[in-house]
N, CA, C and O atoms as CSV, one atom per row, in Angstrom:
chain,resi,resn,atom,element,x,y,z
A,1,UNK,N,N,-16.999,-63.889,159.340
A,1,UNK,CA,C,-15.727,-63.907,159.997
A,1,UNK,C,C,-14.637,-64.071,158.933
A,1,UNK,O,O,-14.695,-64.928,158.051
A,2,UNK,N,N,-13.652,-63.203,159.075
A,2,UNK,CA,C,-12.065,-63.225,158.101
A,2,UNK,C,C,-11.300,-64.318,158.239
A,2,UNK,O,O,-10.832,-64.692,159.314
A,3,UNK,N,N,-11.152,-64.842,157.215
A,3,UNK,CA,C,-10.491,-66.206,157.404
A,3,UNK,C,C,-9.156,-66.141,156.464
A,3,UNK,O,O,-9.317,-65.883,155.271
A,4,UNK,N,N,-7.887,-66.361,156.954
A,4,UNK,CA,C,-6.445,-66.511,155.778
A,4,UNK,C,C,-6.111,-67.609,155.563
A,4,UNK,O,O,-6.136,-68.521,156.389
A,5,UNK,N,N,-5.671,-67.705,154.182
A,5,UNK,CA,C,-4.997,-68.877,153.993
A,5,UNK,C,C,-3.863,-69.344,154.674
A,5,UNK,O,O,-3.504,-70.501,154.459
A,6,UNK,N,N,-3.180,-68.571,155.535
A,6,UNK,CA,C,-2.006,-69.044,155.906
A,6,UNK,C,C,-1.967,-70.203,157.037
A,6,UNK,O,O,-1.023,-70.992,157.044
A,7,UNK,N,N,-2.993,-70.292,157.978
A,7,UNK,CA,C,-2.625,-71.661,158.573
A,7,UNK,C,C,-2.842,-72.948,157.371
A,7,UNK,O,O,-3.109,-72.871,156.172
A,8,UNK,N,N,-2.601,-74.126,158.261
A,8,UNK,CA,C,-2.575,-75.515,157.899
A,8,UNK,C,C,-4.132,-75.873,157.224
A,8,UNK,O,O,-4.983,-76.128,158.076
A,9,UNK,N,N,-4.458,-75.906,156.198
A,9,UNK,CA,C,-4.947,-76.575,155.215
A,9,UNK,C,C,-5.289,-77.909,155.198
A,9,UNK,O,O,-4.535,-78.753,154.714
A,10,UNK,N,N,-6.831,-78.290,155.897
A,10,UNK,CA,C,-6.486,-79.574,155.665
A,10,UNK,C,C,-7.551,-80.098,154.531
A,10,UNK,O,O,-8.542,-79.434,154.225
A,11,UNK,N,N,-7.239,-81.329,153.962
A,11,UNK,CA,C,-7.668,-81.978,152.634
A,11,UNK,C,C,-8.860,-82.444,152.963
A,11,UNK,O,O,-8.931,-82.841,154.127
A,12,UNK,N,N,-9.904,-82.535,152.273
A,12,UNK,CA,C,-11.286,-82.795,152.313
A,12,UNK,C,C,-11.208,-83.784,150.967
A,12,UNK,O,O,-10.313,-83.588,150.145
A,13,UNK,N,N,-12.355,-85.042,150.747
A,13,UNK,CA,C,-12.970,-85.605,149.727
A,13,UNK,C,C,-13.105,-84.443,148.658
A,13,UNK,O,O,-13.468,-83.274,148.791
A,14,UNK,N,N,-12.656,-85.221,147.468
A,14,UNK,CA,C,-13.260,-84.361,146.645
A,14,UNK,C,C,-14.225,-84.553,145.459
A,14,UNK,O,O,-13.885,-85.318,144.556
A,15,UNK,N,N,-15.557,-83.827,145.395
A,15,UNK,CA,C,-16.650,-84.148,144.074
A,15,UNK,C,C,-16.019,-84.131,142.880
A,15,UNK,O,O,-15.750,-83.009,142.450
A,16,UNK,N,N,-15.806,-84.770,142.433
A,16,UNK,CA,C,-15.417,-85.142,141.120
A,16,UNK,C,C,-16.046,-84.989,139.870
A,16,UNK,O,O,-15.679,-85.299,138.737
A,17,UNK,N,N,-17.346,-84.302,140.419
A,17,UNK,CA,C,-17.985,-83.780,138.779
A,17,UNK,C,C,-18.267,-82.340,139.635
A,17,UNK,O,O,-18.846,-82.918,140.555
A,18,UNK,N,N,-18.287,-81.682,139.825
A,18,UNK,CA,C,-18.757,-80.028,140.607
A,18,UNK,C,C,-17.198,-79.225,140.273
A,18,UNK,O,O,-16.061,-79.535,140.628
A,19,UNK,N,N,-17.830,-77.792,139.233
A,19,UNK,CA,C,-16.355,-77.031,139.563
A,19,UNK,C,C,-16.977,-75.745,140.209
A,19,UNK,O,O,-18.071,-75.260,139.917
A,20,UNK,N,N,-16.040,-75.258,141.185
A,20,UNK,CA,C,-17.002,-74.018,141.671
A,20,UNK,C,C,-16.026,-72.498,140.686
A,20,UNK,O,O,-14.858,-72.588,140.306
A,21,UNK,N,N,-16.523,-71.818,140.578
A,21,UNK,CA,C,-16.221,-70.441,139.230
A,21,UNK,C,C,-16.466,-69.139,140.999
A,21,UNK,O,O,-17.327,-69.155,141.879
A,22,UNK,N,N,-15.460,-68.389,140.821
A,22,UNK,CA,C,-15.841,-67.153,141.375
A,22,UNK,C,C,-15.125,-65.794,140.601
A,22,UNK,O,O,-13.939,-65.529,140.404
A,23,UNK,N,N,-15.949,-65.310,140.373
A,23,UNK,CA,C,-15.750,-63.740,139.720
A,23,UNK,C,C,-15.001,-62.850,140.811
A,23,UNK,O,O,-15.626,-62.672,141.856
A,24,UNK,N,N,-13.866,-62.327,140.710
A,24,UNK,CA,C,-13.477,-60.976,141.568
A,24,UNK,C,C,-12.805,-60.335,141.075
A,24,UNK,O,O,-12.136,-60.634,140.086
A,25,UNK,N,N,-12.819,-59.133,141.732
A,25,UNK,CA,C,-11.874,-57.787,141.005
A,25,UNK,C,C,-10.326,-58.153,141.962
A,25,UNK,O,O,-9.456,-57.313,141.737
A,26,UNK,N,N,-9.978,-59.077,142.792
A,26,UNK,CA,C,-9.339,-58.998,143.538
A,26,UNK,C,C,-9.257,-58.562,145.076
A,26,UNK,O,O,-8.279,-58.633,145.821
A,27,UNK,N,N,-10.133,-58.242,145.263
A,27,UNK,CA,C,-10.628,-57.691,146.637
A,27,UNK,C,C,-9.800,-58.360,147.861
A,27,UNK,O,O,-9.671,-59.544,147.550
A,28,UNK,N,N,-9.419,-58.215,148.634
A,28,UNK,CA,C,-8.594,-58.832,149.909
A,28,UNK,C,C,-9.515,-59.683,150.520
A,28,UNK,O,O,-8.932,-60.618,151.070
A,29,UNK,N,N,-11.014,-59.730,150.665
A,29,UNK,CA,C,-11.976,-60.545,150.990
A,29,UNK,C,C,-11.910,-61.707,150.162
A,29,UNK,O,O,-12.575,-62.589,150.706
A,30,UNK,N,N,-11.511,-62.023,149.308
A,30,UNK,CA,C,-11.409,-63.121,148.138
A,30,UNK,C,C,-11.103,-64.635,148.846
A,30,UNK,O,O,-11.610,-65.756,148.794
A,31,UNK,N,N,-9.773,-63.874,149.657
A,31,UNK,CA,C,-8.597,-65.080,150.542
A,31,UNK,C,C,-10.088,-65.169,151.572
A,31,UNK,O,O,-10.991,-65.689,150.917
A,32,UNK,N,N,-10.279,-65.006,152.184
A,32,UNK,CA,C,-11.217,-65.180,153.188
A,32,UNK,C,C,-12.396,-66.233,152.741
A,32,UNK,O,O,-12.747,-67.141,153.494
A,33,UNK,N,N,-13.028,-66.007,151.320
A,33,UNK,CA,C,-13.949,-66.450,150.500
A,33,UNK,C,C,-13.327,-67.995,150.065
A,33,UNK,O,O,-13.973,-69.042,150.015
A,34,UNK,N,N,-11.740,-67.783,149.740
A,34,UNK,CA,C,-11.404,-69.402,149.751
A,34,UNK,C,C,-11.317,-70.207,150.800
A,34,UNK,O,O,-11.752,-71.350,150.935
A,35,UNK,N,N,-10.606,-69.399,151.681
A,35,UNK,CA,C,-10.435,-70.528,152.904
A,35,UNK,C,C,-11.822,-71.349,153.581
A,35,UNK,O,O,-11.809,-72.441,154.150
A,36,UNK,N,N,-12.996,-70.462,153.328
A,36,UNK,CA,C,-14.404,-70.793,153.790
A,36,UNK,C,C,-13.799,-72.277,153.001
A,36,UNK,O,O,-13.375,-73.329,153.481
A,37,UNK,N,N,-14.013,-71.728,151.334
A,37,UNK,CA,C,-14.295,-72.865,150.663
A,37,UNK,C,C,-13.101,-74.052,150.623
A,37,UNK,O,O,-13.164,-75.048,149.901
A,38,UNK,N,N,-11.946,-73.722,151.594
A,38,UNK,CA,C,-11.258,-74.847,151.535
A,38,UNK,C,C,-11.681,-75.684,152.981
A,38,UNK,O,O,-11.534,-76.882,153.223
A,39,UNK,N,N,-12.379,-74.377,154.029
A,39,UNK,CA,C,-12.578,-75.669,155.017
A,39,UNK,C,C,-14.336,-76.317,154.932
A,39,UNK,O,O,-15.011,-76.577,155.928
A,40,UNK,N,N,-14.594,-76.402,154.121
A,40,UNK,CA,C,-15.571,-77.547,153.796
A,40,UNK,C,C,-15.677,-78.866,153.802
A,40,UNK,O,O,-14.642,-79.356,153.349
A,41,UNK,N,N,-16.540,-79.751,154.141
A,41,UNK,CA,C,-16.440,-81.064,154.283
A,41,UNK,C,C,-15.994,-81.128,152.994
A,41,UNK,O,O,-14.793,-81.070,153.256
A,42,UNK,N,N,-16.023,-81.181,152.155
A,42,UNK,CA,C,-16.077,-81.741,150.473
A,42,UNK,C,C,-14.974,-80.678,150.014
A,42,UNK,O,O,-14.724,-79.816,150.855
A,43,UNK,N,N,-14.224,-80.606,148.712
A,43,UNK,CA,C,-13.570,-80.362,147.816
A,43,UNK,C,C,-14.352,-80.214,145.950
A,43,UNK,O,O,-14.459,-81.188,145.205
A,44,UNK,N,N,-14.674,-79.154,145.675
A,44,UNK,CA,C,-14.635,-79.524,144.182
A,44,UNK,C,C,-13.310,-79.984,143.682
A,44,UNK,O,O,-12.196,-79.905,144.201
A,45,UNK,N,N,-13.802,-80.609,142.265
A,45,UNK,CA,C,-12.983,-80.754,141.516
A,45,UNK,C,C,-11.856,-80.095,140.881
A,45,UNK,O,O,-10.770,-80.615,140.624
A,46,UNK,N,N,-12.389,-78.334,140.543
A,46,UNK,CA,C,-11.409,-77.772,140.535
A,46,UNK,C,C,-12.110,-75.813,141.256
A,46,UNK,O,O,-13.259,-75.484,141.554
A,47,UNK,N,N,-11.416,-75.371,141.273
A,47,UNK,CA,C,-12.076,-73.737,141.372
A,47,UNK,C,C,-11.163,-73.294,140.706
A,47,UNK,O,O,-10.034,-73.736,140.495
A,48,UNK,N,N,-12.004,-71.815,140.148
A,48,UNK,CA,C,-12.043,-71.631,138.796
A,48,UNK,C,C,-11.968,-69.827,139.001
A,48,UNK,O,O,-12.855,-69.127,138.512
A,49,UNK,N,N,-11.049,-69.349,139.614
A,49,UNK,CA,C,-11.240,-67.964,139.692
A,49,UNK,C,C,-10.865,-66.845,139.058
A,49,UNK,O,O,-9.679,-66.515,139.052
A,50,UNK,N,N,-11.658,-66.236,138.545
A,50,UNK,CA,C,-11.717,-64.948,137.117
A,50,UNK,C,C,-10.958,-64.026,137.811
A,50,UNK,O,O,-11.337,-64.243,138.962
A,51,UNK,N,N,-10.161,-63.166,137.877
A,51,UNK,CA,C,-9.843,-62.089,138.347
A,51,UNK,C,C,-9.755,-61.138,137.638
A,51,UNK,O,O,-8.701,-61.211,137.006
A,52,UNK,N,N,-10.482,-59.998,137.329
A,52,UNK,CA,C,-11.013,-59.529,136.669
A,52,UNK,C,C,-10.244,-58.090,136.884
A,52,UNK,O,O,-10.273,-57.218,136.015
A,53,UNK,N,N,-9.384,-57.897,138.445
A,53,UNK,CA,C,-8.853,-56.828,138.415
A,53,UNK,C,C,-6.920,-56.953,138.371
A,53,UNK,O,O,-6.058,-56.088,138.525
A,54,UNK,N,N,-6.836,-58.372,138.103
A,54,UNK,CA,C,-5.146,-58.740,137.703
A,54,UNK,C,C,-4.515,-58.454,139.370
A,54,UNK,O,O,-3.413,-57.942,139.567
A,55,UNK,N,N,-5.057,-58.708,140.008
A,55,UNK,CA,C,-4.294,-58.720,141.312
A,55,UNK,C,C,-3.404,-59.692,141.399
A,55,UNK,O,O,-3.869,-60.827,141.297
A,56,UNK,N,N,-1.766,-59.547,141.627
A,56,UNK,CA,C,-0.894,-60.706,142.226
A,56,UNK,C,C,-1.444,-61.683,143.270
A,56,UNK,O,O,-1.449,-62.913,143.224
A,57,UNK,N,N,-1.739,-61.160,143.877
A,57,UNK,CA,C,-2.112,-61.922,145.594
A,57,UNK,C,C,-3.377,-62.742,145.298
A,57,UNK,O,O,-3.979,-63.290,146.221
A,58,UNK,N,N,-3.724,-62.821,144.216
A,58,UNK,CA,C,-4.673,-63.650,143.763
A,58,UNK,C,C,-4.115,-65.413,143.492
A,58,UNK,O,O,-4.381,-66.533,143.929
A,59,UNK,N,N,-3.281,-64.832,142.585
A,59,UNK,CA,C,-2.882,-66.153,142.026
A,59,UNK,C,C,-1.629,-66.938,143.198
A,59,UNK,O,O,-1.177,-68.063,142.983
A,60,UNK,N,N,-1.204,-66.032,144.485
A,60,UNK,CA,C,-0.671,-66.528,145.386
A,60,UNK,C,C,-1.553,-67.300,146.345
A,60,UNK,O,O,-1.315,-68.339,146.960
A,61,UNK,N,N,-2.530,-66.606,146.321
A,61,UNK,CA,C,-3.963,-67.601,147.153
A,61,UNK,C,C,-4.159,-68.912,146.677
A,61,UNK,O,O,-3.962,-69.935,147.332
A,62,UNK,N,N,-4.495,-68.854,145.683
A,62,UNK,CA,C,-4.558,-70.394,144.637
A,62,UNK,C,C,-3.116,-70.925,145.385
A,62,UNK,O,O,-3.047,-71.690,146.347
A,63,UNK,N,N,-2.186,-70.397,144.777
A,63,UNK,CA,C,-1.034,-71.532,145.186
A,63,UNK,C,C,-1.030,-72.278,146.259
A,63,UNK,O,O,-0.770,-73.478,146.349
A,64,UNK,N,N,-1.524,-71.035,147.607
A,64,UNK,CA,C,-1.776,-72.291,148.512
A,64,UNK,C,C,-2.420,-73.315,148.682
A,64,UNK,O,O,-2.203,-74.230,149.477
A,65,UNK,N,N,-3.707,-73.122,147.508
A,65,UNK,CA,C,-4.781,-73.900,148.217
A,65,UNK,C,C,-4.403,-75.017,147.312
A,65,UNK,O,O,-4.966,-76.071,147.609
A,66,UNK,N,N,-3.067,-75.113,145.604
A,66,UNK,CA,C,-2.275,-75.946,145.377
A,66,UNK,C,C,-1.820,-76.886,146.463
A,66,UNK,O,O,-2.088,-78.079,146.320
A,67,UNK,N,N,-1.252,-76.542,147.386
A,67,UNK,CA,C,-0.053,-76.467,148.301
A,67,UNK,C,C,-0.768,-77.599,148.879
A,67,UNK,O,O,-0.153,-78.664,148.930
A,68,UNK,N,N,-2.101,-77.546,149.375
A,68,UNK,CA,C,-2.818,-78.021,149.589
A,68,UNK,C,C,-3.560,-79.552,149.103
A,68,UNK,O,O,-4.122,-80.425,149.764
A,69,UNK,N,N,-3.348,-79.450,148.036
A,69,UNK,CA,C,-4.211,-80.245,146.993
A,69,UNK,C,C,-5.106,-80.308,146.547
A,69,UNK,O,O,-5.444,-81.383,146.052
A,70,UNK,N,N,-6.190,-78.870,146.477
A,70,UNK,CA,C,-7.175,-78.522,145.732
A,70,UNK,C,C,-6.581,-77.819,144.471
A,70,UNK,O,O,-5.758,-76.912,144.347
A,71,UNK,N,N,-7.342,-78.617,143.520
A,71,UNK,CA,C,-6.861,-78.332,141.919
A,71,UNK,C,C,-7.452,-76.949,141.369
A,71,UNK,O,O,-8.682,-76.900,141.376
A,72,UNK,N,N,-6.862,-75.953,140.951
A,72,UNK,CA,C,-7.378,-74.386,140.892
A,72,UNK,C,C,-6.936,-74.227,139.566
A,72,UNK,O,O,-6.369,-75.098,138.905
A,73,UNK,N,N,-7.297,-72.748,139.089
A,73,UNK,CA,C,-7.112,-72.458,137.994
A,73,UNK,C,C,-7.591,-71.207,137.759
A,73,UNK,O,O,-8.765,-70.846,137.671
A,74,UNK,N,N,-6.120,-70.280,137.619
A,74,UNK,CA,C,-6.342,-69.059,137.515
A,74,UNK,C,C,-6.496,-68.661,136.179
A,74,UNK,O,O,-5.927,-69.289,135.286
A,75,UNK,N,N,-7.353,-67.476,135.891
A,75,UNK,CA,C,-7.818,-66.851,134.876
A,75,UNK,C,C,-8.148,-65.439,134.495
A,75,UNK,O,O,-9.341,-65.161,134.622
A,76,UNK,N,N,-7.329,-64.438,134.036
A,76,UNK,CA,C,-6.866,-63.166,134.497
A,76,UNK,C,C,-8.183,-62.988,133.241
A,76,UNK,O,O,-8.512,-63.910,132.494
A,77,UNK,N,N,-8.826,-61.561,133.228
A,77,UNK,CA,C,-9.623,-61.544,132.514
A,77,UNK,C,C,-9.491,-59.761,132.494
A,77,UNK,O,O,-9.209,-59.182,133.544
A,78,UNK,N,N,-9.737,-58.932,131.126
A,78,UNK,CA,C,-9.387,-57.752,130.665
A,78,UNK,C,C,-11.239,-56.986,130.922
A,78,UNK,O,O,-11.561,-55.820,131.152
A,79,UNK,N,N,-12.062,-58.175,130.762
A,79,UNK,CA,C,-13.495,-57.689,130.979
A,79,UNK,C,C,-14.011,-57.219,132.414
A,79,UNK,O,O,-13.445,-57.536,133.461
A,80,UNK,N,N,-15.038,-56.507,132.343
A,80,UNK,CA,C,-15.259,-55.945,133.873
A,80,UNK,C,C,-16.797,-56.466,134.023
A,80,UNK,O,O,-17.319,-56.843,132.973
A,81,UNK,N,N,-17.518,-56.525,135.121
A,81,UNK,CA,C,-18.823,-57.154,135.343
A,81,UNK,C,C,-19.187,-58.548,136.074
A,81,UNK,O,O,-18.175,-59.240,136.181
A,82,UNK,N,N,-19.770,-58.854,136.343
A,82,UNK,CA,C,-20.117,-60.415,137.781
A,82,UNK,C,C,-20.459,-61.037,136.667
A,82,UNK,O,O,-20.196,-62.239,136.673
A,83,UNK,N,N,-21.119,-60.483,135.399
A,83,UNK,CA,C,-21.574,-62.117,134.405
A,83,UNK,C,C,-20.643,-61.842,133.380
A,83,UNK,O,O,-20.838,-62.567,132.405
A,84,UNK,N,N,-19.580,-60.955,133.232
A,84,UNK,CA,C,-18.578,-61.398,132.430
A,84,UNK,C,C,-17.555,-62.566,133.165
A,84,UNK,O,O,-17.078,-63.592,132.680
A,85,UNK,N,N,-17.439,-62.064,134.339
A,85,UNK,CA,C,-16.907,-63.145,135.387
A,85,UNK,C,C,-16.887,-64.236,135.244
A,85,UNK,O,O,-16.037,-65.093,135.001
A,86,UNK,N,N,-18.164,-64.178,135.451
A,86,UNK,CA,C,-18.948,-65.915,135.692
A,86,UNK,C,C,-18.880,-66.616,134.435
A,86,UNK,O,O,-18.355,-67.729,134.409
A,87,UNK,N,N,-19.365,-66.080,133.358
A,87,UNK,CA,C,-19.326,-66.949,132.017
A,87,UNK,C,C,-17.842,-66.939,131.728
A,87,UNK,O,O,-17.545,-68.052,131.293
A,88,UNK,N,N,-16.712,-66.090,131.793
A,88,UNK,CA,C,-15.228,-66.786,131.950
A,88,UNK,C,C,-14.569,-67.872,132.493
A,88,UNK,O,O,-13.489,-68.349,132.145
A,89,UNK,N,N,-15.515,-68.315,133.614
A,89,UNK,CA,C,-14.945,-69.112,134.556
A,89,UNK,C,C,-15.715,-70.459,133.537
A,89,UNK,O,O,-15.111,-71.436,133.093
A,90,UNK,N,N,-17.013,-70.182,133.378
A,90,UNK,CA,C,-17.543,-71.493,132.742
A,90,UNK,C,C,-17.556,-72.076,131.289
A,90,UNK,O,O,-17.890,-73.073,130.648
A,91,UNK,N,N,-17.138,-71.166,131.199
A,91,UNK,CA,C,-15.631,-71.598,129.485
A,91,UNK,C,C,-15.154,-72.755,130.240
A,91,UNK,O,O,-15.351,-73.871,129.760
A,92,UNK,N,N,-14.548,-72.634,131.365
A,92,UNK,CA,C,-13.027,-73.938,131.675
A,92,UNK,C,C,-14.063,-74.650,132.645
A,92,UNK,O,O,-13.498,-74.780,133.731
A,93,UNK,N,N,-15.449,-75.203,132.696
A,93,UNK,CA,C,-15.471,-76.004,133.635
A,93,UNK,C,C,-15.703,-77.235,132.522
A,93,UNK,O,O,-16.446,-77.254,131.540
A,94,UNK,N,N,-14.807,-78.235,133.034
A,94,UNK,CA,C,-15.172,-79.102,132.180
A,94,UNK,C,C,-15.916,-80.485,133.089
A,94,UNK,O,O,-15.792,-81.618,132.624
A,95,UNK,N,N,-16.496,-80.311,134.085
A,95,UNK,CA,C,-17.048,-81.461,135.342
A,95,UNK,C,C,-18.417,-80.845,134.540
A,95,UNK,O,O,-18.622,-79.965,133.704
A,96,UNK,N,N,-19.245,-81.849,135.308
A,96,UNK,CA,C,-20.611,-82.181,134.820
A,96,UNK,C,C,-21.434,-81.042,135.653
A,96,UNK,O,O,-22.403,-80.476,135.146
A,97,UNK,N,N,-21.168,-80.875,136.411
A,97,UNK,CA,C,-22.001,-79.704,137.431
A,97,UNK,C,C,-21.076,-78.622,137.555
A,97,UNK,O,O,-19.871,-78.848,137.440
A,98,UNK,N,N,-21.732,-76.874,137.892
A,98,UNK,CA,C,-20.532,-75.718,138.269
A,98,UNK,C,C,-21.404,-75.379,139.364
A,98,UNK,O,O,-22.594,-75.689,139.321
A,99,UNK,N,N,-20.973,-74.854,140.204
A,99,UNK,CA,C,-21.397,-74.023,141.481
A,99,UNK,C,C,-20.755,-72.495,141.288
A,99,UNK,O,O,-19.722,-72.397,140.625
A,100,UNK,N,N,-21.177,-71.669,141.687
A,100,UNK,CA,C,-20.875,-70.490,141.222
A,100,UNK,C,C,-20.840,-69.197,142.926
A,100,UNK,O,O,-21.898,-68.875,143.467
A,101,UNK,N,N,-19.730,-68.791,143.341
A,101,UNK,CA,C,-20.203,-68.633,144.528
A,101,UNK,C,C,-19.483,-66.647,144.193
A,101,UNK,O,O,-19.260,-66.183,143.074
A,102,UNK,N,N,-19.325,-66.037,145.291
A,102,UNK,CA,C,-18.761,-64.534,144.357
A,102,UNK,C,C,-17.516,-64.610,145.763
A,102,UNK,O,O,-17.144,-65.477,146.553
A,103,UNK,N,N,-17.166,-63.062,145.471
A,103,UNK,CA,C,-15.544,-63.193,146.583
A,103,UNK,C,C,-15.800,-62.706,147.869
A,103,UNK,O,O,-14.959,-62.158,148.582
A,104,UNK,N,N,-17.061,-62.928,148.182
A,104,UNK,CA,C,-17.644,-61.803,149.475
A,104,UNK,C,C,-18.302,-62.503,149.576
A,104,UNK,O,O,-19.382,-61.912,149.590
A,105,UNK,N,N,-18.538,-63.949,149.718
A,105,UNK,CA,C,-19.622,-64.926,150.040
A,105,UNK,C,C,-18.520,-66.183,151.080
A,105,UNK,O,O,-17.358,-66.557,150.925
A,106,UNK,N,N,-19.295,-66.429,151.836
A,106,UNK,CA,C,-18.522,-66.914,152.684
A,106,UNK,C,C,-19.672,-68.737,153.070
A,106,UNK,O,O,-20.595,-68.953,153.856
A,107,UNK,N,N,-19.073,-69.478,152.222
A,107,UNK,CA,C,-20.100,-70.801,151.817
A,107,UNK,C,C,-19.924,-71.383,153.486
A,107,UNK,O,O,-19.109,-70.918,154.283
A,108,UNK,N,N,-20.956,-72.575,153.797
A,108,UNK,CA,C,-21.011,-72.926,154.667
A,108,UNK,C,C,-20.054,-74.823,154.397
A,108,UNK,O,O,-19.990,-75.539,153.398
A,109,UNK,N,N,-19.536,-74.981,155.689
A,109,UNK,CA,C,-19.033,-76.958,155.493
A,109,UNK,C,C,-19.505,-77.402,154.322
A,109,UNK,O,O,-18.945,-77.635,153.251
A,110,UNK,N,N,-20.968,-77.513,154.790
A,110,UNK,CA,C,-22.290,-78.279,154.070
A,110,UNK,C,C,-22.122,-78.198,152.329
A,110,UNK,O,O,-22.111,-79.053,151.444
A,111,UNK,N,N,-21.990,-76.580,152.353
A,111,UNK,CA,C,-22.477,-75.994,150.974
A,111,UNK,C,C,-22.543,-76.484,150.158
A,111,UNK,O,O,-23.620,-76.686,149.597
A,112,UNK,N,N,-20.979,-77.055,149.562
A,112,UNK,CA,C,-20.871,-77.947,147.941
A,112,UNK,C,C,-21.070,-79.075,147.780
A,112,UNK,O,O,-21.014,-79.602,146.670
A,113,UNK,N,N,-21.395,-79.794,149.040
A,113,UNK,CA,C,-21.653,-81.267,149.132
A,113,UNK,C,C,-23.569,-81.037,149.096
A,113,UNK,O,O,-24.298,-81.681,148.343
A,114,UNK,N,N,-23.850,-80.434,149.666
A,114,UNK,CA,C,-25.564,-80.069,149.277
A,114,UNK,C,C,-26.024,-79.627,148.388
A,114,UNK,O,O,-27.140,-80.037,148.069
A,115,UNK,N,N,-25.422,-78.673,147.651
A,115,UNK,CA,C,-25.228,-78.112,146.292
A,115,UNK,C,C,-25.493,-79.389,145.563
A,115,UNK,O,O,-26.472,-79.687,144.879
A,116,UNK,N,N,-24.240,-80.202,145.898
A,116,UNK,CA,C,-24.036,-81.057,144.436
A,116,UNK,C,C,-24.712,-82.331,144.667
A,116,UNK,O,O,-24.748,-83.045,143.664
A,117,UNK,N,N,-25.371,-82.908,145.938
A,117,UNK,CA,C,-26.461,-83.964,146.021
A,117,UNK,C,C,-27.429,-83.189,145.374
A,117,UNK,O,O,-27.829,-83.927,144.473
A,118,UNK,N,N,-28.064,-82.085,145.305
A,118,UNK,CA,C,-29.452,-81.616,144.827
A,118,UNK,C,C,-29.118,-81.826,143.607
A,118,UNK,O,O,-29.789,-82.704,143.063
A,119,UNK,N,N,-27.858,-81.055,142.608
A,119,UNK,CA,C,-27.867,-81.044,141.248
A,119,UNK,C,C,-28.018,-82.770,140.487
A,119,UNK,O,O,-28.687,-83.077,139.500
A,120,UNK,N,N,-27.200,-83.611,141.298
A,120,UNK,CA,C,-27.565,-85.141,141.058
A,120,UNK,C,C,-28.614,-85.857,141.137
A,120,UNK,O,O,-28.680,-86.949,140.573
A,121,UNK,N,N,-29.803,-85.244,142.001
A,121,UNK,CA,C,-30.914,-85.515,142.102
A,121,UNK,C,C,-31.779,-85.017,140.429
A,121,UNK,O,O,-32.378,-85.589,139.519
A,122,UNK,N,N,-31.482,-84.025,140.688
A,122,UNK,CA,C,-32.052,-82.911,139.659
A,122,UNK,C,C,-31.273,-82.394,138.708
A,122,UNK,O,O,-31.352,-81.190,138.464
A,123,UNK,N,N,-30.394,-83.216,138.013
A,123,UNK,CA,C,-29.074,-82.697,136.862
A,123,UNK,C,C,-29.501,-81.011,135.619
A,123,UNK,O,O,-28.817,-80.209,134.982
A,124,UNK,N,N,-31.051,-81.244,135.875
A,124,UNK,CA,C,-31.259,-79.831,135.155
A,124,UNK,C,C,-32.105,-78.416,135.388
A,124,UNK,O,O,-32.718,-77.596,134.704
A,125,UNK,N,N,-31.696,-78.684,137.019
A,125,UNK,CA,C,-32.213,-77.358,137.794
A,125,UNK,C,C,-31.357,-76.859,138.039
A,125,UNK,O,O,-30.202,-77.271,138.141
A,126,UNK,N,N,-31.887,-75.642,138.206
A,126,UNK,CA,C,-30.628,-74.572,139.146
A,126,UNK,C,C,-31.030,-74.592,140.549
A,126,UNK,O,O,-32.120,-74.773,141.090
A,127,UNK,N,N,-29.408,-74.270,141.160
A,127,UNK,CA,C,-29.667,-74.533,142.642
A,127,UNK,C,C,-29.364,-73.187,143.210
A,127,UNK,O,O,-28.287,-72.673,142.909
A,128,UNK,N,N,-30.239,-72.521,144.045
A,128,UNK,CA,C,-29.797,-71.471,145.010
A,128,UNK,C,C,-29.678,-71.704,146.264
A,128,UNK,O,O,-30.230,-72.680,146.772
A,129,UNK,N,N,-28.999,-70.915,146.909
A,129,UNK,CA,C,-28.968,-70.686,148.367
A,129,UNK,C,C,-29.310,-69.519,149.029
A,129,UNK,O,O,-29.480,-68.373,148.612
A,130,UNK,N,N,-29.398,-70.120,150.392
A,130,UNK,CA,C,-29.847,-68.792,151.313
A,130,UNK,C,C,-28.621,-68.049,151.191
A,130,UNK,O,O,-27.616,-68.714,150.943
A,131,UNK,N,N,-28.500,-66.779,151.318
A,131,UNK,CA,C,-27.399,-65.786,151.601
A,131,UNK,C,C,-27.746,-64.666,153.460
A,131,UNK,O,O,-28.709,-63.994,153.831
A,132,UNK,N,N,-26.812,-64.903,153.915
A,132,UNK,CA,C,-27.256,-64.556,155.137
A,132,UNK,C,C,-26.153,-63.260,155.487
A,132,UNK,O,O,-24.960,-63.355,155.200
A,133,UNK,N,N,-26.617,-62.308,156.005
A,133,UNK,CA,C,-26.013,-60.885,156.344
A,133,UNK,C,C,-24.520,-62.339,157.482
A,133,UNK,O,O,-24.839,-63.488,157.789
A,134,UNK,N,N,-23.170,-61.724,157.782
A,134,UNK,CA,C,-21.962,-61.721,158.028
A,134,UNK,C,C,-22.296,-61.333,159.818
A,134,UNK,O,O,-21.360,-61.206,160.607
């Protein structure tokens, strides 16, 4: 389901060691991909999004989720590819854990707060998730 940033935003706890990184070319699905991740029980610390195709409306998305009080951080990038993406974003994570989600993924409440109990359990596994057809 399509989700915009433009309603009311509300503030969630936030993990204080978890940054989540998403790779996009800019895609209009992106905004949809944050708002999932702003209405989550939990908050990372910061998100970390590569934009890889220099879209404006990118870095206006972030602002809201500023607006908001989730700490973001845009990062325009000249490289093309999902793991040039991703390893751009994880240059700037400086929290103890990253979650890594893409702009067409649509995370669940649960997600980063389950994410980041497993990685605390287990500080040197990788964590996957189910991905489920929309």
């Amino acid at each position: 389901m399509l989700r915009e940033l433009r309603s009311t935003i509300q503030s969630a706890p936030v993990l204080n060691d978890v940054t989540v990184v998403i790779p996009t070319l800019g895609r209009p699905i992106l905004e949809s991909c944050l708002r999932w991740l702003a209405d989550g029980s939990h908050w990372p610390a910061r998100v970390v999004v590569v934009d890889q195709g220099r879209q404006p409306v990118v870095a206006s998305w972030l602002q809201r989720l500023e607006e908001a009080g989730m700490s973001t951080l845009y990062v325009a990038s000249e490289q093309r590819g999902r793991a040039a993406g991703i390893n751009r974003g994880l240059e700037r994570v400086t929290t103890h854990f990253a979650a890594i989600t893409d702009d067409d993924c649509f995370v669940s409440e649960s997600w980063l707060v389950s994410m980041t109990a497993h990685l605390r359990r287990e500080p040197e596994a990788i964590v996957t998730g189910r991905v489920e057809l929309a």
